[in-house]
N, C-alpha and C positions, 0 to 999 in steps of 0.2 A: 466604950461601946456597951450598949447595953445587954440582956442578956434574951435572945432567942427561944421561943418554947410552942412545943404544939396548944391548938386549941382546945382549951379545956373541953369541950364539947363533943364526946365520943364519937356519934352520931355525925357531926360534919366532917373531922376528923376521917371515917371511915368510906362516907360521900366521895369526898376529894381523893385520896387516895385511889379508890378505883376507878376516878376519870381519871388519874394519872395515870396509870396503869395500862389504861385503857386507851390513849393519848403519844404513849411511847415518852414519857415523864415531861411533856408540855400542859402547861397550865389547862384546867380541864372548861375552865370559864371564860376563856378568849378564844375568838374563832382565829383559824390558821396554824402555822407549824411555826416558827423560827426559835432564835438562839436567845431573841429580849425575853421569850416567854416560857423557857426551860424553866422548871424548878430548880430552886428558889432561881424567881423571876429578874431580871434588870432592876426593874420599880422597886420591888422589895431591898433589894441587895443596897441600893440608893439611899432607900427609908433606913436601912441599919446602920449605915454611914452616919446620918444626919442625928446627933447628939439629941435634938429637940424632939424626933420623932419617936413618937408612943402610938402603937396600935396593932392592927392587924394587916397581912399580907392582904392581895386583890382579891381572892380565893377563899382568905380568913384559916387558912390550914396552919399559918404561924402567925407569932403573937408578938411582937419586939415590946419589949418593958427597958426604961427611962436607965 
């Protein structure tokens, strides 16, 4: 597995966080409430599984490297 890291980019970084916060820690970029779109999301959690997947979460707040 590879290894998980916030996005270098203070600025979004900081974005996200306070829609999370602000969300009651559901993703701040999808509309509605449920459990696929808790931080760290379904999608995401999925993408860190898959050996081949390199990039960034829906939200871009984390970063999955190879």
């Amino acid at each position: 597995m590879g290894k998980v890291r916030l996005n270098e980019d203070a600025e979004i970084v900081a974005t996200v966080k306070k829609g999370l916060e602000e969300k009651g820690g559901y993703c701040p970029c999808r509309v509605g409430k449920s459990e696929d779109i808790k931080c760290i999301c379904k999608e995401f959690k999925e993408q860190i599984a898959d050996p081949e997947f390199e990039g960034y979460c829906h939200c871009m707040l984390y970063y999955k490297e190879k």
